[in-house]
MARBAZA-79366 format. One record per residue (C-alpha): residue number from 1; x, y, z. Coordinates in steps of 0.02 Angstrom, whole numbers. Layout:
BEGIN
<r zami="NUM" X="X" Y="Y" Z="Z"/>
...
# end
This chain:
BEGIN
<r zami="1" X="962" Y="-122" Z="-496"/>
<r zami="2" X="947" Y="-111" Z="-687"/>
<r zami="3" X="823" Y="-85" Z="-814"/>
<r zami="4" X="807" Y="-273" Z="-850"/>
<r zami="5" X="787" Y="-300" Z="-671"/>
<r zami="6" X="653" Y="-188" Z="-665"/>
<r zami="7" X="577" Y="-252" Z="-807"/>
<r zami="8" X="565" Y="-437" Z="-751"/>
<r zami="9" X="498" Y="-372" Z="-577"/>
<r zami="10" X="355" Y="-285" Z="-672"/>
<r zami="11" X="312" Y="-434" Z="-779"/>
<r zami="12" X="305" Y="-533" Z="-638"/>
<r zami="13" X="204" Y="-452" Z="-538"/>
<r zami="14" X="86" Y="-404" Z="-696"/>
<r zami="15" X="58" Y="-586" Z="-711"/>
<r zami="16" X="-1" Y="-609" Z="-513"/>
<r zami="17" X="-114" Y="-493" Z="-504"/>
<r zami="18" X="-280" Y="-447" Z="-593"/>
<r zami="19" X="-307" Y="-332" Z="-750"/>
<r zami="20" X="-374" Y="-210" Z="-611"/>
<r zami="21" X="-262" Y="-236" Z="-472"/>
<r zami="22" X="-94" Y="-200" Z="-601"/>
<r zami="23" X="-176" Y="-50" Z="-666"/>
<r zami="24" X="-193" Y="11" Z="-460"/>
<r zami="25" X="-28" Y="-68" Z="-440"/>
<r zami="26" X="55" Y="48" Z="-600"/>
<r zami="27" X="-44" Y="208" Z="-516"/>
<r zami="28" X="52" Y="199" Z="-358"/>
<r zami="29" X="221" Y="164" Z="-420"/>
<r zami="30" X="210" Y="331" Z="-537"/>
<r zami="31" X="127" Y="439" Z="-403"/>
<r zami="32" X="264" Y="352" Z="-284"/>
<r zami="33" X="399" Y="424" Z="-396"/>
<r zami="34" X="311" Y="591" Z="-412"/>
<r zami="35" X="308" Y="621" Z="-227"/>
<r zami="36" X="488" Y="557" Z="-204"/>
<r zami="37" X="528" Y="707" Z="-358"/>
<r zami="38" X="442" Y="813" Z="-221"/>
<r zami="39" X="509" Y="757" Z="-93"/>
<r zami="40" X="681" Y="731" Z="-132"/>
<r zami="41" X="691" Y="541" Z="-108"/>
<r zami="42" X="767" Y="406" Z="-218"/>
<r zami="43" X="629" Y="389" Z="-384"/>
<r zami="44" X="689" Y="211" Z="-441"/>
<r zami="45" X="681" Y="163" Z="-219"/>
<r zami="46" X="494" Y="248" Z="-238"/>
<r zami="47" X="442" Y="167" Z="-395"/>
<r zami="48" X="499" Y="5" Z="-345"/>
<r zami="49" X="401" Y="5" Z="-178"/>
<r zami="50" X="256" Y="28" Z="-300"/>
<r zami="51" X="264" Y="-89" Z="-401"/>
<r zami="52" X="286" Y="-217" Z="-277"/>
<r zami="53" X="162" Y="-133" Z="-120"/>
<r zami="54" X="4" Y="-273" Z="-190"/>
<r zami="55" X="126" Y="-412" Z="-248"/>
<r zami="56" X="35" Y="-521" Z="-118"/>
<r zami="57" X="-149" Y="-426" Z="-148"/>
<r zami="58" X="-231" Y="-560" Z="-266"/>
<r zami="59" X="-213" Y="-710" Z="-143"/>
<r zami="60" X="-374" Y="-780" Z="-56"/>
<r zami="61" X="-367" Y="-764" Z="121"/>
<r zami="62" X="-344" Y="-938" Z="150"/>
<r zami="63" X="-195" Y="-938" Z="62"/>
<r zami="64" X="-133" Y="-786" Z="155"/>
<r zami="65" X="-133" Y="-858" Z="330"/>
<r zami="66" X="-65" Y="-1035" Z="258"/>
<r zami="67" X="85" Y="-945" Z="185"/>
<r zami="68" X="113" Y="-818" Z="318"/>
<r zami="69" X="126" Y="-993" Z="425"/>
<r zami="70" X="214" Y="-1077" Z="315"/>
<r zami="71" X="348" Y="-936" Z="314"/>
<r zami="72" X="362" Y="-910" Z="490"/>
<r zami="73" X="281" Y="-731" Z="460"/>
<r zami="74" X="217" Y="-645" Z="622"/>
<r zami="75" X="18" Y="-586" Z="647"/>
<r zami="76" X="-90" Y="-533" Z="760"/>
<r zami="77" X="-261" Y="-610" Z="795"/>
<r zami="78" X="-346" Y="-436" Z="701"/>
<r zami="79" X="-242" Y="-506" Z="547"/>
<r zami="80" X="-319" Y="-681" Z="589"/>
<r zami="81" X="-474" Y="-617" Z="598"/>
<r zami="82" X="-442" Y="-506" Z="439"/>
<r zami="83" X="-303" Y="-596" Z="349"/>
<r zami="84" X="-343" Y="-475" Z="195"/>
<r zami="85" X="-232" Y="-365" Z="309"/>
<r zami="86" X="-87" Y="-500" Z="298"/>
<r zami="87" X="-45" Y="-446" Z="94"/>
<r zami="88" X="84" Y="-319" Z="163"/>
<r zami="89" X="161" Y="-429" Z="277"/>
<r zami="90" X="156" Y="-580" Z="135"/>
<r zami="91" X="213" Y="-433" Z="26"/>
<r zami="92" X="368" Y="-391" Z="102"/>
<r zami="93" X="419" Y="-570" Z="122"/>
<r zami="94" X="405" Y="-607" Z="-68"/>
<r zami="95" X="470" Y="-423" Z="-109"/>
<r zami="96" X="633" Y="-492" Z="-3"/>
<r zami="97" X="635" Y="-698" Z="-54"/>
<r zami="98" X="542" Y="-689" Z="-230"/>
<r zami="99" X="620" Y="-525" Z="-288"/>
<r zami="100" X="781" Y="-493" Z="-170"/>
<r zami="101" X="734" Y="-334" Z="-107"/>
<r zami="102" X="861" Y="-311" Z="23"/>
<r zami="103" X="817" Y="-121" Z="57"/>
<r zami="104" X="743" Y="-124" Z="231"/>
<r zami="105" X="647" Y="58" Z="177"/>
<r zami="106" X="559" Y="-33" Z="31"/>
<r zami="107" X="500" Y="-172" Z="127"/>
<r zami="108" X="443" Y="-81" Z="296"/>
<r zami="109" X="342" Y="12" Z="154"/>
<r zami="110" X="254" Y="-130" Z="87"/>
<r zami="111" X="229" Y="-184" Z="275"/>
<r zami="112" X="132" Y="-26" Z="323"/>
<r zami="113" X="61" Y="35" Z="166"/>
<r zami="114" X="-90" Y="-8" Z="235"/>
<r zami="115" X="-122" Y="6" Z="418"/>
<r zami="116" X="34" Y="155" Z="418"/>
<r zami="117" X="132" Y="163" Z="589"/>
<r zami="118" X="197" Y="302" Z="701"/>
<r zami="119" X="332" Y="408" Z="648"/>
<r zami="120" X="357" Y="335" Z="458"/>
<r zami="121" X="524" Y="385" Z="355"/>
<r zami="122" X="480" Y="473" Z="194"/>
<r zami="123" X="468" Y="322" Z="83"/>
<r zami="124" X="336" Y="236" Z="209"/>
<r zami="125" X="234" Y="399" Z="187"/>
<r zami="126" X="242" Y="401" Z="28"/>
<r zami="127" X="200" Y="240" Z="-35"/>
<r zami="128" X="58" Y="253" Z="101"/>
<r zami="129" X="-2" Y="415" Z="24"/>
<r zami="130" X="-1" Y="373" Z="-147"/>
<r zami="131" X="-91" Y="195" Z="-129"/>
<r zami="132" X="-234" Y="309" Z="-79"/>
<r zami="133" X="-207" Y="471" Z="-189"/>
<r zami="134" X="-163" Y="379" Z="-354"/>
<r zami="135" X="-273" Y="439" Z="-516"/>
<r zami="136" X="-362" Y="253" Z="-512"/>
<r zami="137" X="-429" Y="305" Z="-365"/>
<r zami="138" X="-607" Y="402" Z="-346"/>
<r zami="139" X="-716" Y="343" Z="-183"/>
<r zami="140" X="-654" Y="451" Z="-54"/>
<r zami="141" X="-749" Y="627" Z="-41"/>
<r zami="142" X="-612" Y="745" Z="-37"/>
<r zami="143" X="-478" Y="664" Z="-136"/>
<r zami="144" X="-428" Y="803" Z="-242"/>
<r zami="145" X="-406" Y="905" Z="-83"/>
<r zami="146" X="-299" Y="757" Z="1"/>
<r zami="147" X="-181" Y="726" Z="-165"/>
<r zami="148" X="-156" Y="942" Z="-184"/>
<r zami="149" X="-85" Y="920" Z="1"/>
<r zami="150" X="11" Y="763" Z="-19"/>
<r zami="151" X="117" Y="877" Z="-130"/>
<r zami="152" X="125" Y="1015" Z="-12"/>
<r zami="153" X="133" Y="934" Z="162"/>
<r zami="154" X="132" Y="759" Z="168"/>
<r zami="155" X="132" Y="736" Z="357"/>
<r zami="156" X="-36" Y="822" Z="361"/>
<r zami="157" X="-89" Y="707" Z="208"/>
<r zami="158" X="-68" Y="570" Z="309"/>
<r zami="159" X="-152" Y="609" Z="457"/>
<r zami="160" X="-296" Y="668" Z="336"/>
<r zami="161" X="-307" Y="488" Z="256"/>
<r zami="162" X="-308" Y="412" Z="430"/>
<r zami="163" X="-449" Y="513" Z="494"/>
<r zami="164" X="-564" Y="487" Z="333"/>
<r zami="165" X="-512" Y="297" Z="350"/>
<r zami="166" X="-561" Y="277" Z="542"/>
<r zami="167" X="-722" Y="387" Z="516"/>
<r zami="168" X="-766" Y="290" Z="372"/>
<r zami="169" X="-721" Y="93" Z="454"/>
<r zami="170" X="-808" Y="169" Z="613"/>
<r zami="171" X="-982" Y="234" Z="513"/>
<r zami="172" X="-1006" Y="62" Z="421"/>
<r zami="173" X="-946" Y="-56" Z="579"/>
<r zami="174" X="-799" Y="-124" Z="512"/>
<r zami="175" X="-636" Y="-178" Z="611"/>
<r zami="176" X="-519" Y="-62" Z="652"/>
<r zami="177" X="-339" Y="-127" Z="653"/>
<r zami="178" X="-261" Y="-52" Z="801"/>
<r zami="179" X="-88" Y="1" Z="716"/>
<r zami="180" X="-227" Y="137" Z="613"/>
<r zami="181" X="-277" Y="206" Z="787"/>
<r zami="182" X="-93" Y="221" Z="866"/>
<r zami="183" X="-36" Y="310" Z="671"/>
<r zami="184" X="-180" Y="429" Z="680"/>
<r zami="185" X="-136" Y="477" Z="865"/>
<r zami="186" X="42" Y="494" Z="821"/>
<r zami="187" X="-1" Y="632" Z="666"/>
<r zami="188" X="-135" Y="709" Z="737"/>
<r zami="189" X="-14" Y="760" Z="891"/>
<r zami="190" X="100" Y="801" Z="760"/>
<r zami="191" X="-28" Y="923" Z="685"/>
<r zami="192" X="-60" Y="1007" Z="833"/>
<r zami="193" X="103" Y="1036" Z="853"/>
<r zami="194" X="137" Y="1115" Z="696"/>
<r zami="195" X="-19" Y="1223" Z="725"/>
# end
């Protein structure tokens, strides 16, 4: 992929989404290719899956669950229930038809930027790390301890994320999505292991 490909994937996307949402969406895709420097991994792979991880965020619910129909896209009655849920899954499908992203990495890491899953490759933990870490971000409690760590150990970061995220859906009574539950099992049994 070029520079001019890059370019028109960027406009695009700038155009879909909100002033807000684009300036979340630019966040990500630099701290993406920061913690693929770290890490090793492919920067133009990371930044990419940034840029594109929200391509489906600013569509109303409605819409979502018409054009995951429409498109023969897969959910579960949680994602029915929270169709907000189905912008990764929507994401990935447009990242793939709208964009031709044919890199099975990049789109598995729009699909579970969100929710996470067991045992993600580098590129899924990254792009889930740094949708929560990036400097638009300010909410969550410990966050400067959480993005220090995301440099250092990024397994642990995402276990950390997970647990702040199901203590936090679990104070104020919101839905859990069950893919959250079976991710933070599978890292905090990683933890433990490393301990």
């Amino acid at each position: 992929m070029n520079m001019n490909d890059f370019e028109k994937i960027i406009k695009s996307v700038k155009k879909a989404q909100t002033k807000q949402r684009y300036n979340h969406t630019i966040g990500v895709a630099y701290t993406a290719a920061s913690l693929a420097m770290k890490y090793e991994m492919n920067i133009d792979q990371a930044f990419l899956a940034g840029i594109l991880h929200d391509c489906a965020k600013c569509i109303s619910d409605q819409k979502l669950l018409e054009k995951c129909g429409q498109n023969n896209i897969v959910f579960s009655d949680f994602e029915r229930k929270n169709p907000y849920l189905l912008h990764s899954k929507l994401g990935a499908f447009y990242a793939s038809n709208k964009y031709e992203i044919k890199d099975q990495d990049i789109l598995n890491s729009i699909i579970y930027h969100t929710t996470g899953k067991p045992n993600m490759s580098m590129l899924e933990k990254i792009i889930f790390v740094a949708d929560y870490i990036e400097p638009g971000r300010f909410k969550a409690s410990n966050l400067a301890e959480i993005r220090k760590i995301s440099f250092e150990n990024i397994d642990k970061a995402v276990y950390i994320i997970l647990k702040d995220t199901i203590e936090y859906l679990t104070k104020t009574n919101s839905p859990i999505d069950s893919t959250s539950v079976e991710t933070y099992d599978y890292y905090k049994e990683l933890m433990h292991e490393d301990l």
